[in-house]
C-alpha positions in Angstrom: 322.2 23.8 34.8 325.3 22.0 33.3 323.2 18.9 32.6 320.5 20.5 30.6 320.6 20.8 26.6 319.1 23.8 25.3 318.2 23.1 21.1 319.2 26.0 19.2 317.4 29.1 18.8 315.7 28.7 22.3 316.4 30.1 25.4 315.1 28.3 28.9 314.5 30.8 31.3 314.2 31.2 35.2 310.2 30.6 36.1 310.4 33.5 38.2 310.8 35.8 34.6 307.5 34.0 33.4 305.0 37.6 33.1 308.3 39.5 32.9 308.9 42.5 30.5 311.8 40.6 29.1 309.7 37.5 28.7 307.3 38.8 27.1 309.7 41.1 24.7 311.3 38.1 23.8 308.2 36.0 22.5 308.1 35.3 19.0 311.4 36.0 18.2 313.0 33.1 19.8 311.5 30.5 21.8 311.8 30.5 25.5 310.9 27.6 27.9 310.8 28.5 31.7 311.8 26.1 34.0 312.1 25.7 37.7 315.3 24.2 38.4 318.1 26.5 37.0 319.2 28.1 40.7 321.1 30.8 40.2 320.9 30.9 36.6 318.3 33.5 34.8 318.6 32.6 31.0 320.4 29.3 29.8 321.5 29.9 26.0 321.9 27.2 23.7 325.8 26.9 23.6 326.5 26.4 26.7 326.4 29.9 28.1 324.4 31.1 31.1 323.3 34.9 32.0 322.6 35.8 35.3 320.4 39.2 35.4 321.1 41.8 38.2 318.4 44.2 38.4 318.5 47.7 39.2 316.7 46.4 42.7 319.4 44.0 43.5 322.0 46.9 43.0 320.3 48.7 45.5 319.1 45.9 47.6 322.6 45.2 49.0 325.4 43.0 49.2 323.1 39.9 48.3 324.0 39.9 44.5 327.6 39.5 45.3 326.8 36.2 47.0 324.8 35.3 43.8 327.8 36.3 41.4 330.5 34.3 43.6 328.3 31.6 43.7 326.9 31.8 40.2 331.3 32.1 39.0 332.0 29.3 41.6 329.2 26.6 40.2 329.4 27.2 36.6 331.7 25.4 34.2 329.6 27.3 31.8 329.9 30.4 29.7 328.7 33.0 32.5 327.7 36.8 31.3 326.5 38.8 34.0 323.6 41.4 32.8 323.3 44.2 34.6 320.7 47.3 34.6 322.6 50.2 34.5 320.3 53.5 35.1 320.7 57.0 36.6 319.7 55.1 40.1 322.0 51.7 40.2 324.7 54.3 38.2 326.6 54.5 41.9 327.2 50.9 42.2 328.1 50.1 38.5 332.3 50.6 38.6 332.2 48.0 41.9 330.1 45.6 40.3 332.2 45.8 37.0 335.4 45.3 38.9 334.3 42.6 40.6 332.5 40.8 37.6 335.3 41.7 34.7 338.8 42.3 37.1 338.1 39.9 40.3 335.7 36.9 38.7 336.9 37.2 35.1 332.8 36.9 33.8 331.6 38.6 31.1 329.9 41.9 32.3 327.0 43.2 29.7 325.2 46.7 31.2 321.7 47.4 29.9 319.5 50.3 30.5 316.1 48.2 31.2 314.5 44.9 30.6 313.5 45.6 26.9 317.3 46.1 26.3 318.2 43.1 27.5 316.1 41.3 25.4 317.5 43.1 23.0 320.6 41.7 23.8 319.3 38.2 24.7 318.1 37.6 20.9 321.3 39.0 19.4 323.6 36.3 21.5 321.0 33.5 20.4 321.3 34.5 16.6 324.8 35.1 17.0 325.0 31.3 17.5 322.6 29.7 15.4 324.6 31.2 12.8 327.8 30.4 14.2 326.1 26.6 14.1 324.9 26.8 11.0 328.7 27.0 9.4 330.7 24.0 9.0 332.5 23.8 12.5 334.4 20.6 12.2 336.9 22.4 9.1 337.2 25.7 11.0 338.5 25.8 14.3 338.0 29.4 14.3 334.4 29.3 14.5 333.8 26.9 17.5 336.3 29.2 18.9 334.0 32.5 18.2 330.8 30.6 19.2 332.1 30.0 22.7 333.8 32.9 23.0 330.6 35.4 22.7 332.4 37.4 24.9 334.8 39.5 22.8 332.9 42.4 22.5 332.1 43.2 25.7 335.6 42.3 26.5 337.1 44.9 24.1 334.6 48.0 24.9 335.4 47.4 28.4 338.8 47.8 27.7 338.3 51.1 25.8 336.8 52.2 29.1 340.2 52.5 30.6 341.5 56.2 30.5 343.4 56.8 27.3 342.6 53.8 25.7 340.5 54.1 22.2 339.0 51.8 19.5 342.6 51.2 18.4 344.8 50.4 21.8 342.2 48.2 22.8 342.9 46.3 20.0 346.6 46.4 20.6 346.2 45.4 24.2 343.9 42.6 23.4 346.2 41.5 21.1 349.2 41.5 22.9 347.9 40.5 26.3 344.4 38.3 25.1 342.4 39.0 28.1 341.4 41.5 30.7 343.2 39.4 33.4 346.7 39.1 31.8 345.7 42.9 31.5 345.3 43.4 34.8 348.9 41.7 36.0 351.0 43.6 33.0 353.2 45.5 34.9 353.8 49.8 33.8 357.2 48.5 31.3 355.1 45.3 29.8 352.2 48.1 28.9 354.9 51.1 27.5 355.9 48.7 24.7 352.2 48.2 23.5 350.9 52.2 24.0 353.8 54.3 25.5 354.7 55.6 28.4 351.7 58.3 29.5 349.0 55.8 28.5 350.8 52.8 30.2 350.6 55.0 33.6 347.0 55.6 32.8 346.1 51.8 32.5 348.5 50.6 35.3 346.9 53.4 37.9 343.5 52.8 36.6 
C-alpha cells in the first residue's frame, strides 16, 4: 500500500467493503475507489495514513485479528489507526485490544459503535486533511506536523482513560512526556512531579 497515491479528498478502499454499510454511508461525501491489492489495509487516506477495521466479528472470532494488527504494525511505514467496533458484545475484549494496539504496538486506536460511525469518522479524518493541505505548508512547519499527526486526539482521550486523569492532566502528561509510550516507561517519581503523588500511583498501577 506504500506505493499507492491517494489524491485528496478520496479514500481507496478494501474491495471486500464494496456493498458495505460503510461504503455506502460514505458515497457522496468523499470519493471512494475500491481496489484489490491493499492486503491488510481496509481504508488508505490520502496522507499517507492507513486504517485497518476490526469488526465486532473479528473480536469474537479469535486470536486472528492479532496476527492482522502485528502484521498490519510490522508492514506499514505508514500512518496506521486501528478502527475498532466497540458494542455491548466485543465490550469484553476491548481493554486487550487497546493495550495491545495503543501500549504494545504504539498505533492509533479509534473505537466506534457500528459501521455508520465509522464513516463518520472516516470523512472527518479526510476533511481534516484537505484542509490541513489547503494551508500554506512549506512556511509552517506546524501544519505538516498536525496533518501527519491525526492522531492527537485519540491519543489524549485515551490518556484521560487512565484512573484519575481528567481533561487537564492529560494535557500535562502529554506535555511533559509527548506520547503514550514515554508514558508507559515514566517511572511513579517521574509522574509525582507532573500530577502528585496519589494520581502518579494510579497511572503507574494502571
Amino acid at each position: 500500500a506504500g506505493s499507492i497515491v491517494v489524491p485528496y479528498g478520496h479514500v481507496i478502499g478494501n474491495e471486500k467493503w464494496r456493498g458495505s454499510e460503510i461504503a455506502q454511508r460514505l458515497q457522496g461525501k468523499i470519493r471512494l475507489v475500491f481496489e484489490d491489492g491493499l492486503g491488510l489495509v481496509d481504508f488508505h487516506l490520502s496522507n499517507k495514513t492507513c486504517i485497518l477495521y476490526i469488526s465486532e466479528a473479528d473480536l469474537v472470532a479469535g486470536d486472528e485479528f492479532k496476527r492482522r494488527l502485528v502484521r498490519f504494525r510490522n508492514a506499514s511505514s505508514l500512518g496506521g489507526i486501528v478502527i475498532v467496533e466497540r458494542t455491548q458484545i466485543s465490550d469484553q475484549y476491548f481493554l486487550a485490544v487497546q493495550k495491545l494496539v495503543v501500549l504494545e504496538l504504539g498505533m492509533v486506536l479509534l473505537p466506534v459503535a457500528n459501521q455508520g460511525e465509522a464513516s463518520q469518522l472516516i470523512t472527518q479524518l479526510v476533511s481534516f486533511c484537505v484542509r490541513e493541505q489547503s494551508k500554506d505548508h512549506n512556511s509552517n512547519p506546524f501544519l505538516r506536523k498536525r496533518c501527519s499527526q491525526l492522531a492527537e486526539p485519540s491519543v489524549f482521550r485515551t490518556v484521560q482513560q487512565i484512573p484519575g486523569v481528567g481533561k487537564t492532566k492529560a494535557l500535562l502528561l502529554l506535555k511533559q512526556f509527548g506520547s503514550i509510550h514515554r508514558l508507559c516507561n515514566a517511572s511513579v517519581q517521574e509522574l509525582e512531579l507532573v500530577v502528585g503523588q496519589t494520581v502518579a500511583q494510579q497511572i503507574y498501577t494502571f
